[in-house]
RODO-610509 format. One record per atom (N, C-alpha, C, CB): x, y, z; atom name; residue number from 0. Coordinates in pm, 1 decimal, padded with zeros to 6 digits. Glycine has a CB too. Layout:
! residues N
<node X="X" Y="Y" Z="Z" atomo="CA" num="NUM"/>
...
This chain:
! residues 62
<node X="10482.3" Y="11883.0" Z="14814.3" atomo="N" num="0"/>
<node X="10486.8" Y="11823.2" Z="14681.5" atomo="CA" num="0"/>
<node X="10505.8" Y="11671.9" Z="14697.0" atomo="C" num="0"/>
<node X="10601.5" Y="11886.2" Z="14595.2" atomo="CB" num="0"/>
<node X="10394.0" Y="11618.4" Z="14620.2" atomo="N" num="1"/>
<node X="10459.2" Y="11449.5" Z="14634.7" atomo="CA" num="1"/>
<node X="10540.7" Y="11399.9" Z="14574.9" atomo="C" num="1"/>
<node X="10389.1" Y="11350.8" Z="14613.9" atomo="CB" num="1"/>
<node X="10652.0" Y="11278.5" Z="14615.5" atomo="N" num="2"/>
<node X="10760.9" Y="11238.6" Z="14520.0" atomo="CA" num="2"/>
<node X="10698.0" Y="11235.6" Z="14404.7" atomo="C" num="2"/>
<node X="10831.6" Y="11109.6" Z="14544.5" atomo="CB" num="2"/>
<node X="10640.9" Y="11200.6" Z="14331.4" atomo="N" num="3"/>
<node X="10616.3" Y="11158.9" Z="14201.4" atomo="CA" num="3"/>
<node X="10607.9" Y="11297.7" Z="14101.2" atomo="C" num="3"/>
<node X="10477.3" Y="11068.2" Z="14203.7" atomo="CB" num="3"/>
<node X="10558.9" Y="11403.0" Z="14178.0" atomo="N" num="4"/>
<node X="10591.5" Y="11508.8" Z="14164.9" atomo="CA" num="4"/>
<node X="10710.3" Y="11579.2" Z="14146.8" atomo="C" num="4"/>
<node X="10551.7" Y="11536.4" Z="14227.2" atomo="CB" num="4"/>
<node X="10760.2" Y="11535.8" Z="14238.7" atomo="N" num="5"/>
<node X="10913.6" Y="11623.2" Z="14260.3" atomo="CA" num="5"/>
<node X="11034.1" Y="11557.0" Z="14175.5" atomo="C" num="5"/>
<node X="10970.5" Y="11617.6" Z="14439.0" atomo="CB" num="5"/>
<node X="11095.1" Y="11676.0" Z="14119.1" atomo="N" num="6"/>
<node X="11184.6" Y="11617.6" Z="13981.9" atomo="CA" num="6"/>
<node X="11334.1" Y="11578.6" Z="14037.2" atomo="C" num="6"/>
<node X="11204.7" Y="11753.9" Z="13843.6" atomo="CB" num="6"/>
<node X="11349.3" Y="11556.0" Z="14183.4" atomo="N" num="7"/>
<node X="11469.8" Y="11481.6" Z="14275.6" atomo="CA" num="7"/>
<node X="11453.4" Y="11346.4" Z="14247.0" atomo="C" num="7"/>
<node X="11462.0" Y="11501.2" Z="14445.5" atomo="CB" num="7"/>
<node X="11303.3" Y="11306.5" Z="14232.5" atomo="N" num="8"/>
<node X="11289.7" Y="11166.8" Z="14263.9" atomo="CA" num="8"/>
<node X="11225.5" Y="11104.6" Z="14072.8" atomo="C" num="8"/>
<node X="11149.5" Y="11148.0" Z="14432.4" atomo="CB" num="8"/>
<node X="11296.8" Y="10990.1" Z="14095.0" atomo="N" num="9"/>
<node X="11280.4" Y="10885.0" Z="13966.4" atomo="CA" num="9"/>
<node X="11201.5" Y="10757.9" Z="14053.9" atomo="C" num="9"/>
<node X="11462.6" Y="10826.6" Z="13882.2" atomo="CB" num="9"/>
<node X="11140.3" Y="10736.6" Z="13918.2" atomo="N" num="10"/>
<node X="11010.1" Y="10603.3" Z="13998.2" atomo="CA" num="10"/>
<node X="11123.0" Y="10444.9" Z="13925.5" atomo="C" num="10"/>
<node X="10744.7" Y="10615.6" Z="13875.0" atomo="CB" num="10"/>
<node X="11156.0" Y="10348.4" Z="14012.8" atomo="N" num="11"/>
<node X="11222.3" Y="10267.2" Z="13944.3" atomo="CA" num="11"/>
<node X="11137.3" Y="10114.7" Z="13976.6" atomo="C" num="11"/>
<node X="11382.2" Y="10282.1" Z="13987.1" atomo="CB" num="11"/>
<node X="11163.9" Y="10015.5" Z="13901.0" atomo="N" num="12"/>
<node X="11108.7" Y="09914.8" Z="13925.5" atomo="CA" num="12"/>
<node X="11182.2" Y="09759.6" Z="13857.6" atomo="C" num="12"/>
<node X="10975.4" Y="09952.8" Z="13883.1" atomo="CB" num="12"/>
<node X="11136.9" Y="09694.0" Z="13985.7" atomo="N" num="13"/>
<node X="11231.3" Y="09579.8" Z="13959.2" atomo="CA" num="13"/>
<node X="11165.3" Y="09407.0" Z="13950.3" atomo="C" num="13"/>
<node X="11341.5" Y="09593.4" Z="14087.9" atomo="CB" num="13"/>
<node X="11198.1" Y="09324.9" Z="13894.5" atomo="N" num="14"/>
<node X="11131.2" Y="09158.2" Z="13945.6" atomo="CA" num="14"/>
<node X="11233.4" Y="09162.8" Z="14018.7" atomo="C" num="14"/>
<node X="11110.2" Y="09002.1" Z="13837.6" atomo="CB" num="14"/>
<node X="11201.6" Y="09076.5" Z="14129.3" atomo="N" num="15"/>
<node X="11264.7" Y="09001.6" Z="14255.1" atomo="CA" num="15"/>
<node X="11233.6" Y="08889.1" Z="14307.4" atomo="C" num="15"/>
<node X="11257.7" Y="09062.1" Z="14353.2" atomo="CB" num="15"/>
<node X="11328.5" Y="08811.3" Z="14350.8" atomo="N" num="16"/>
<node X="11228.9" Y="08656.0" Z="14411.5" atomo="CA" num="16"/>
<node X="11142.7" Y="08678.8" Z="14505.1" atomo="C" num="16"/>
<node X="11311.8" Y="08531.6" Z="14486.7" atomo="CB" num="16"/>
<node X="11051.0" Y="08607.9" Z="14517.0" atomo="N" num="17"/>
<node X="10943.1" Y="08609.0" Z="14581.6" atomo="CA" num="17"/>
<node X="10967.5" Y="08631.1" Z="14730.6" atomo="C" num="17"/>
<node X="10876.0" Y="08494.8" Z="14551.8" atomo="CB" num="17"/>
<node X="11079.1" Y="08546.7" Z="14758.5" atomo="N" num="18"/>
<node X="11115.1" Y="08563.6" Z="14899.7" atomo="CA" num="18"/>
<node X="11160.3" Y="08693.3" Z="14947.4" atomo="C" num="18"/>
<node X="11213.0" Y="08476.0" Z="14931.3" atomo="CB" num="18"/>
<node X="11233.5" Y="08750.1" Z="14912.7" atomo="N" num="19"/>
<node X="11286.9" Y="08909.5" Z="14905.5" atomo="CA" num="19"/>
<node X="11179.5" Y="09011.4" Z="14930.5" atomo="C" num="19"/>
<node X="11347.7" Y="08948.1" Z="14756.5" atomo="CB" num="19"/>
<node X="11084.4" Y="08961.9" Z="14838.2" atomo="N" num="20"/>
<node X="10998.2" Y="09080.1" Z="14795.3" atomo="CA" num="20"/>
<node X="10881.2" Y="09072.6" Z="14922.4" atomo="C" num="20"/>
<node X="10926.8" Y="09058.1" Z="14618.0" atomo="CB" num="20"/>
<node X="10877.6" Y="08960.7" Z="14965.1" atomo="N" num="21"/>
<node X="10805.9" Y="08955.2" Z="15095.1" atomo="CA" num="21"/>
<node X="10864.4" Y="08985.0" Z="15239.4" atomo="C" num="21"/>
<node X="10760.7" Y="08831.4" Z="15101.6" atomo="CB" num="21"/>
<node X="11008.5" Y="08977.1" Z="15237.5" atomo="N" num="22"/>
<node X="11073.4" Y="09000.3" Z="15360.6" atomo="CA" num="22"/>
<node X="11097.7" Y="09116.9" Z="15309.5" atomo="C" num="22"/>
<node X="11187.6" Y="08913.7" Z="15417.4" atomo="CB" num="22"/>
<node X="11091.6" Y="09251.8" Z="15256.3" atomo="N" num="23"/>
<node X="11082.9" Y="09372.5" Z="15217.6" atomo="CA" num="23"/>
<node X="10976.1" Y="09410.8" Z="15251.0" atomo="C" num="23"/>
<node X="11103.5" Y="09394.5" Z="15104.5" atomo="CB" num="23"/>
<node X="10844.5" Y="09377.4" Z="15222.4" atomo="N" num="24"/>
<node X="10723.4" Y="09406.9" Z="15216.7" atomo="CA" num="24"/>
<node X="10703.9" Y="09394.8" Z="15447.4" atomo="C" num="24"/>
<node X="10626.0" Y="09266.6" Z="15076.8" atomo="CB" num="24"/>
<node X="10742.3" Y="09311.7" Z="15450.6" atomo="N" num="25"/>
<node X="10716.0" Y="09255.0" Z="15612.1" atomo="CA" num="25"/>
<node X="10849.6" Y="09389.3" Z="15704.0" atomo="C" num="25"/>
<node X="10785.5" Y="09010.5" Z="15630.5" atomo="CB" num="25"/>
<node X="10949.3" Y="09377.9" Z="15639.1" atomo="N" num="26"/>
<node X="11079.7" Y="09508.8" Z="15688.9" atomo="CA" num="26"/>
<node X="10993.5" Y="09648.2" Z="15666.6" atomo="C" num="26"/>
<node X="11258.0" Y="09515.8" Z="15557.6" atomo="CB" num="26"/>
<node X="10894.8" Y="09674.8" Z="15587.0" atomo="N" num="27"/>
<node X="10842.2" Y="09824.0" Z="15607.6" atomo="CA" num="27"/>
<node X="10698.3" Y="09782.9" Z="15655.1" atomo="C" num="27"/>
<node X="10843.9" Y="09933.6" Z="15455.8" atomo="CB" num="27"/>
<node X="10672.6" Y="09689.0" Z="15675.7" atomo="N" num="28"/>
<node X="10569.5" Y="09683.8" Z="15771.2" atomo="CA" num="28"/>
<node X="10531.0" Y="09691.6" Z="15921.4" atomo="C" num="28"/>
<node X="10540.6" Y="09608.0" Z="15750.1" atomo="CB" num="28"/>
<node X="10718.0" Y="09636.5" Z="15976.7" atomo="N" num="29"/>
<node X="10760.0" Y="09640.5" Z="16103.6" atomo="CA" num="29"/>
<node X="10823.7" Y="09795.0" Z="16146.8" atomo="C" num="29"/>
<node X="10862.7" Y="09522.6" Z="16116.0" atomo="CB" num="29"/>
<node X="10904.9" Y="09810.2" Z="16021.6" atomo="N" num="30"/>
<node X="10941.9" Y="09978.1" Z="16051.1" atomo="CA" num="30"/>
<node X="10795.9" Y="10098.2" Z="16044.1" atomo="C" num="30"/>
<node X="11069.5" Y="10032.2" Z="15902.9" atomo="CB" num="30"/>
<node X="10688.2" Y="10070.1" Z="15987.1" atomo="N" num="31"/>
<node X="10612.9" Y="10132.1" Z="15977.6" atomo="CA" num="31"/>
<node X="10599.1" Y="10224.6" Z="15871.8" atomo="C" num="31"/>
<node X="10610.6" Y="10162.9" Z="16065.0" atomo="CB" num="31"/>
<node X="10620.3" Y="10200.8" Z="15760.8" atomo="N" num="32"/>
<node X="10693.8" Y="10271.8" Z="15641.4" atomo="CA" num="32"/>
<node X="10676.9" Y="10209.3" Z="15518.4" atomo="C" num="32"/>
<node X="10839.1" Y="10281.3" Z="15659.8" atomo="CB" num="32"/>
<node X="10619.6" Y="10370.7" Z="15425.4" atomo="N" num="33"/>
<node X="10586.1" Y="10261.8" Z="15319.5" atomo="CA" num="33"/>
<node X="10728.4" Y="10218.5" Z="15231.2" atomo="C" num="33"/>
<node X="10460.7" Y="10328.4" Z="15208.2" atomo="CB" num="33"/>
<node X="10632.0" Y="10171.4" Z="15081.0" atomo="N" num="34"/>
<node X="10750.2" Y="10113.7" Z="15009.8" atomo="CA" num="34"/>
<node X="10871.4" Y="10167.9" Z="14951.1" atomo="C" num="34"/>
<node X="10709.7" Y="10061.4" Z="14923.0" atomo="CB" num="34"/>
<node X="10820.9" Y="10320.6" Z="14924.7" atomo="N" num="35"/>
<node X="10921.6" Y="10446.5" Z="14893.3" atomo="CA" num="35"/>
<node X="11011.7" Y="10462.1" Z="14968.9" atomo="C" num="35"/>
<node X="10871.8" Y="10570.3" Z="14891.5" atomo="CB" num="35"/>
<node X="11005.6" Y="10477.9" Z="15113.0" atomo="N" num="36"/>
<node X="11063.7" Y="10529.0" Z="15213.9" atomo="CA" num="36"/>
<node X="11181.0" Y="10422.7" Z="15266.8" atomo="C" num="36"/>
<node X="10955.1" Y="10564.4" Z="15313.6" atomo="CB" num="36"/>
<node X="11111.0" Y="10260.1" Z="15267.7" atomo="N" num="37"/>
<node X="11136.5" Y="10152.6" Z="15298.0" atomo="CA" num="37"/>
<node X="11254.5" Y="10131.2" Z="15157.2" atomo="C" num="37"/>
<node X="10995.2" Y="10061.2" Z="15320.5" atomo="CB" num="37"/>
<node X="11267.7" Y="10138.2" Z="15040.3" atomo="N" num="38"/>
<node X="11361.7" Y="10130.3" Z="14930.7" atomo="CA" num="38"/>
<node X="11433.9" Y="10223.8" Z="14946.8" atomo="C" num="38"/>
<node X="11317.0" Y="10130.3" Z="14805.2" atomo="CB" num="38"/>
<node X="11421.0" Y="10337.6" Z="14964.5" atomo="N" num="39"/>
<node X="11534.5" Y="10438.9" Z="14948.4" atomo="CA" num="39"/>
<node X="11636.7" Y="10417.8" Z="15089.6" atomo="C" num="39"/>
<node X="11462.4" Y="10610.9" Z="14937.3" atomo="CB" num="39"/>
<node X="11584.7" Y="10374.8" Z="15199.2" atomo="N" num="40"/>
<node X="11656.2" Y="10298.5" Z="15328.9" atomo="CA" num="40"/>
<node X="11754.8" Y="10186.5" Z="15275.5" atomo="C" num="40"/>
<node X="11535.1" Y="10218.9" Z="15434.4" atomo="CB" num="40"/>
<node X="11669.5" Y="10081.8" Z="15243.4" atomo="N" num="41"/>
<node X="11780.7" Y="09978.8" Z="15197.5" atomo="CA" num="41"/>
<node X="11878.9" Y="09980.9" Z="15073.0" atomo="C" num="41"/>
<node X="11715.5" Y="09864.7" Z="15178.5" atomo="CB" num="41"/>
<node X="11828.8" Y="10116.3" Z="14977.6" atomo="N" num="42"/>
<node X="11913.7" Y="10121.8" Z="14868.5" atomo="CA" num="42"/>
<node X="12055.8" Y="10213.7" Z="14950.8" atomo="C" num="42"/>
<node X="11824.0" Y="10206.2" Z="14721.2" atomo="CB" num="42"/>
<node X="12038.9" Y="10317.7" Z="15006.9" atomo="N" num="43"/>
<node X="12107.6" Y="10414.8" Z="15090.6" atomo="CA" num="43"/>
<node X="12185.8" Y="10288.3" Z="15158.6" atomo="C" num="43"/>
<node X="12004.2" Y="10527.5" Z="15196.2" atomo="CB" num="43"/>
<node X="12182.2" Y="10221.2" Z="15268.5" atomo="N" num="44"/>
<node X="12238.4" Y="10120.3" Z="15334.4" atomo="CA" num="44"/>
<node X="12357.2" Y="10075.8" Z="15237.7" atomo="C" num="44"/>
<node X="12132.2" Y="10009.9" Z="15368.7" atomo="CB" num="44"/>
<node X="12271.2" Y="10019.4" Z="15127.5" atomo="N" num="45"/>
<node X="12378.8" Y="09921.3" Z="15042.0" atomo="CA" num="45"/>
<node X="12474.1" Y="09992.6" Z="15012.4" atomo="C" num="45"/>
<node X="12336.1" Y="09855.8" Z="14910.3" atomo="CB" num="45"/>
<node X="12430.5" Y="10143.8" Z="14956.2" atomo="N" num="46"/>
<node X="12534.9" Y="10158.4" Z="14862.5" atomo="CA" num="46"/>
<node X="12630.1" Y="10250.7" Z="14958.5" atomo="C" num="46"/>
<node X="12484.2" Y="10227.2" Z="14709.3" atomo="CB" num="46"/>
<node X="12594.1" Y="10272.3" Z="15092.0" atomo="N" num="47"/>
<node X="12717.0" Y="10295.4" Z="15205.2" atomo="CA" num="47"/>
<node X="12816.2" Y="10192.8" Z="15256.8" atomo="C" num="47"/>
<node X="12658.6" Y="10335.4" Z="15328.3" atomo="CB" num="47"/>
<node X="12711.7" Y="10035.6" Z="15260.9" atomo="N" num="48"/>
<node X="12779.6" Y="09938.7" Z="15248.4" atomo="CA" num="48"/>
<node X="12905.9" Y="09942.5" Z="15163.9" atomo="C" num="48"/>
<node X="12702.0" Y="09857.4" Z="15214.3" atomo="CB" num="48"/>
<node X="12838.4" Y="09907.0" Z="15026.6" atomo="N" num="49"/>
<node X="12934.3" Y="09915.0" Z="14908.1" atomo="CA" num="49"/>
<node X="13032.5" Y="10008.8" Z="14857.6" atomo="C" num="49"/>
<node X="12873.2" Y="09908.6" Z="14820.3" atomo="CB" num="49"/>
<node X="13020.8" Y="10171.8" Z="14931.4" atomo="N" num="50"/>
<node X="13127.8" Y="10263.6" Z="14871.9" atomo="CA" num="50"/>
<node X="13241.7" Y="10230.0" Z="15011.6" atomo="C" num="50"/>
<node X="13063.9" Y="10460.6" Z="14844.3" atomo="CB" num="50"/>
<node X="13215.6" Y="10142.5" Z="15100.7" atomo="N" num="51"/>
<node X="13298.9" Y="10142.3" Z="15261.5" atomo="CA" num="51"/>
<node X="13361.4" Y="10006.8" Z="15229.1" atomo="C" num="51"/>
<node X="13185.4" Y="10141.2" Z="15436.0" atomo="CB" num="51"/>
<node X="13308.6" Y="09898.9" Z="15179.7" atomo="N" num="52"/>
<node X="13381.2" Y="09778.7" Z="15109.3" atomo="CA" num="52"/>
<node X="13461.7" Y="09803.0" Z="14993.4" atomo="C" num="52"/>
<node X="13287.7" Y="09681.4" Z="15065.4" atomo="CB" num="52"/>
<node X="13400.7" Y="09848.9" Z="14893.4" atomo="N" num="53"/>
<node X="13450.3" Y="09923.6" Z="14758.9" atomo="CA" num="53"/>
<node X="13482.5" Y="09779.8" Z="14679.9" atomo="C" num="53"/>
<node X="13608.1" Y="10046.1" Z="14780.8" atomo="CB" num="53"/>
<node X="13364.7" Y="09698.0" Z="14717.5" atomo="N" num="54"/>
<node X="13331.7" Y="09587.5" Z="14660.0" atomo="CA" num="54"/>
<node X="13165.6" Y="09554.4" Z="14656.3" atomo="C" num="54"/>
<node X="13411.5" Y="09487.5" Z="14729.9" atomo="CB" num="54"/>
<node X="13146.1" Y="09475.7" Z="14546.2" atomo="N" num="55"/>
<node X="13005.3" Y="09420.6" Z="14595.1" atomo="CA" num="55"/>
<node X="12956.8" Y="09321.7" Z="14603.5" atomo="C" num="55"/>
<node X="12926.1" Y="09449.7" Z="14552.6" atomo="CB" num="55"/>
<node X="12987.4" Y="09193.5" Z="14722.4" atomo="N" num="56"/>
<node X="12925.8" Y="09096.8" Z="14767.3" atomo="CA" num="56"/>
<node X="12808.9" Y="09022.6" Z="14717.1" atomo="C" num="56"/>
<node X="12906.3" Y="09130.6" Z="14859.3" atomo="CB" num="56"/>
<node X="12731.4" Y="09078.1" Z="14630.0" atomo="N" num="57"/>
<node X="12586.3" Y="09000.9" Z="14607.2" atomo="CA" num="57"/>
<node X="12620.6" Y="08966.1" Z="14449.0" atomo="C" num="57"/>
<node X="12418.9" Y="09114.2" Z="14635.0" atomo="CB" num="57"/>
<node X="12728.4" Y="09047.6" Z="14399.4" atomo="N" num="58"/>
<node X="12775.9" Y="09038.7" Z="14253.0" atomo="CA" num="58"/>
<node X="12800.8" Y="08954.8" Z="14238.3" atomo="C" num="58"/>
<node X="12860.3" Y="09096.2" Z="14199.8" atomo="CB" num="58"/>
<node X="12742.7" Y="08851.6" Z="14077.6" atomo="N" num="59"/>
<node X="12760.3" Y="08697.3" Z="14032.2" atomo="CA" num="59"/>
<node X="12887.4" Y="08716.8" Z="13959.9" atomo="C" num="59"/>
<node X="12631.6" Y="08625.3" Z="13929.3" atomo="CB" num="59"/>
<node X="12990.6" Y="08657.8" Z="13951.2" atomo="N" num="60"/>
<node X="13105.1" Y="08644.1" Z="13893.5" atomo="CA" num="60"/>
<node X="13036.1" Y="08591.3" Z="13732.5" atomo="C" num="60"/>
<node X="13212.3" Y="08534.3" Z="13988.6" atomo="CB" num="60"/>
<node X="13108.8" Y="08634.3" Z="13607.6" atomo="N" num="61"/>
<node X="13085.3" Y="08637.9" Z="13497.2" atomo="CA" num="61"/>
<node X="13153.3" Y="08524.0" Z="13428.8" atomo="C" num="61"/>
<node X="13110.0" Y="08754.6" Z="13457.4" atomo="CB" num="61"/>
């Protein structure tokens, strides 16, 4: 069944700076992996990051 198919997975979408979105694009190009596979990696990362800090670093103060 393909993700888009399968009712585990939600399709999400974001703007990002340009720079990001190219050193993302170049990080699943080197891992060999597309963009699905390549987002759910770095989202997984962060938010192991973030539940092991139990802070979040990239957060703009209000």
């Amino acid at each position: 069944m393909a993700k888009k198919d399968d009712p585990n997975y939600e399709q999400i979408r974001a703007h990002v700076p340009r720079n990001l979105a190219r050193r993302f694009k170049q990080y699943c190009l080197d891992e060999d992996i597309d963009y699905s596979e390549g987002l759910e990696e770095v989202l997984a990362f962060f938010f192991t990051a973030l539940d092991g800090a139990n802070k979040n670093p990239l957060k703009k103060p209000r």
